[in-house]
C-alpha positions in Angstrom: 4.6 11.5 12.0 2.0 11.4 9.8 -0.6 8.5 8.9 -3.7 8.4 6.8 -6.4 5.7 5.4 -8.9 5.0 3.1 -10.8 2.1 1.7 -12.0 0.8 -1.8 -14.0 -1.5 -3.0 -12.3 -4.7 -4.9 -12.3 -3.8 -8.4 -9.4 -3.3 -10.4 -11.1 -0.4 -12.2 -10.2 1.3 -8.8 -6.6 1.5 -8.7 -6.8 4.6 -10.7 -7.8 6.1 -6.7 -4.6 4.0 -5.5 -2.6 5.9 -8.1 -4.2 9.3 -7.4 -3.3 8.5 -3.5 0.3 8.2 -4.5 0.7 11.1 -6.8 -0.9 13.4 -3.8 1.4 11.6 -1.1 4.7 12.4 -3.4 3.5 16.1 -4.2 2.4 16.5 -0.6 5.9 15.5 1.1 8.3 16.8 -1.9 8.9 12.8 -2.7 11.1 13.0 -6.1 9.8 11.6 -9.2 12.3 9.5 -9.4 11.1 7.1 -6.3 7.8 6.8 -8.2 7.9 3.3 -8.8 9.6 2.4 -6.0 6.8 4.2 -3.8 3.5 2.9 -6.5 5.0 -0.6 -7.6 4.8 -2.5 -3.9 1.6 -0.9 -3.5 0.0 -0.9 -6.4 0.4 -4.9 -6.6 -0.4 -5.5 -3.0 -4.1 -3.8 -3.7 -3.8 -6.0 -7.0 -3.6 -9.2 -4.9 -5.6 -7.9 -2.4 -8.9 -7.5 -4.9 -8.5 -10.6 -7.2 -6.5 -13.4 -4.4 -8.3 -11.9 -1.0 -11.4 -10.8 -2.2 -12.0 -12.6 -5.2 -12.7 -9.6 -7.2 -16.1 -9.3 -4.6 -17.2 -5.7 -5.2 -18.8 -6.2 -1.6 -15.8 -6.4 0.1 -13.3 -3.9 0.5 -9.5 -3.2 0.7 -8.5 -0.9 3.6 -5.0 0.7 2.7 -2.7 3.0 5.3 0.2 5.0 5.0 2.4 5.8 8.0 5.0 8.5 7.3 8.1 9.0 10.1 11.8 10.3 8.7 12.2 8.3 5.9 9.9 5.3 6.1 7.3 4.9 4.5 4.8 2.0 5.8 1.9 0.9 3.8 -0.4 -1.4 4.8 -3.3 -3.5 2.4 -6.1 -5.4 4.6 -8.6 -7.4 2.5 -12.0 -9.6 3.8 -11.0 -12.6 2.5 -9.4 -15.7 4.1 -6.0 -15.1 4.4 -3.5 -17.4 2.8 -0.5 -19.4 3.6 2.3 -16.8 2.4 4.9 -18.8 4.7 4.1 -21.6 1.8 4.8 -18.6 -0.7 7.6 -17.1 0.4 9.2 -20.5 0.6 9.0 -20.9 -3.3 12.0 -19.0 -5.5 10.7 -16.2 -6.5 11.5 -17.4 -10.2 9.3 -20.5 -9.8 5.7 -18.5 -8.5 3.0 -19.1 -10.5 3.0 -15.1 -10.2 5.1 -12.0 -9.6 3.2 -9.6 -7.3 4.5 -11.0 -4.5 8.1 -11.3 -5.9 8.0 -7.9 -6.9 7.1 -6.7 -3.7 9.8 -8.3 -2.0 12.6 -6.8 -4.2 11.4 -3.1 -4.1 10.4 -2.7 0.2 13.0 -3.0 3.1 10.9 -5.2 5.6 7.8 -7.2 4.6 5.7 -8.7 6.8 2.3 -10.9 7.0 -0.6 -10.3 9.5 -3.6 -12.0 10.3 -3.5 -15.4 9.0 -2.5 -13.5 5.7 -5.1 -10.8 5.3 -3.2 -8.0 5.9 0.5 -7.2 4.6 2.8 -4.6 5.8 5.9 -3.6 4.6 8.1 -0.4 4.8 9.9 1.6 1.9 12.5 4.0 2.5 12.8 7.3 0.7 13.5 10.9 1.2 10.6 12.5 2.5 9.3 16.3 3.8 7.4 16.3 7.0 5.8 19.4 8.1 3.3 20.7 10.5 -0.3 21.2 8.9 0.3 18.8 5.8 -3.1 17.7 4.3 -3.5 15.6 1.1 -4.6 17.0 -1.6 -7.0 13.9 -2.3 -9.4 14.3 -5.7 -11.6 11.2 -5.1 -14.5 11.8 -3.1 -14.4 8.0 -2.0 -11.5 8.1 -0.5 -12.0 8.6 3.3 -8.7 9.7 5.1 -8.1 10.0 8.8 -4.6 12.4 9.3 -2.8 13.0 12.3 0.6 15.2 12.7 3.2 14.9 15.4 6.2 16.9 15.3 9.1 14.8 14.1 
């Protein structure tokens, strides 16, 4: 298993380290190229809604974001500090009739989606080929990003 973390603060300007995250993640555990959206879509709008919804684009506030990596799930979680929200209320609604498509677009590309923390924190697994071996560090560029990384064998 493998699981890391980092923070950033809530401004879009910062999804270029979300990005850089998942580029090192798919180099890092041989992930084809061609699950690239499927692994950077779902995420990639979570810290979207995250920033402008949770936080309301509050620079002061952060977005923590975690990756958990076990055969061939992948489980990403996106915590904001804002007040939650009703996503039962959401989820409710046809997709086709949302005011937006984040969430939507979310729900069509993970395998199992779920809401904690009165709707601060959302967690939802992926499935996709991935390499797991002993020693496997990311190669992360951004000196903001802080990672904690643990291995297990498998």
């Amino acid at each position: 298993m493998f699981y890391t973390e980092f923070e950033i603060e809530s401004n879009l300007n910062k999804l270029i380290e979300v990005e850089q995250f998942i580029e090192n993640l798919m180099l890092d555990f041989s992930i084809n190229n061609d699950y690239f959206g499927i692994v950077s879509t779902p995420l990639l709008e979570a810290v979207k809604n995250a920033i402008i919804h949770g936080n309301q684009s509050d620079v002061l506030k952060k977005v923590s974001i975690t990756c958990q990596i076990s055969n061939k799930n992948l489980t990403f979680t996106v915590s904001d500090q804002g007040n939650g929200f009703d996503y039962a209320n959401i989820l409710s609604i046809n997709p086709d009739k949302r005011t937006s498509n984040g969430l939507a677009i979310i729900e069509l590309l993970t395998d199992k989606l779920e809401f904690l923390n009165n709707g601060q924190t959302l967690s939802y697994t992926i499935n996709v080929p991935v390499q797991i071996r002993q020693g496997r560090h990311l190669n992360s560029s951004s000196s903001e990003i802080k990672e904690k990384q643990y291995q297990s064998m498998v």
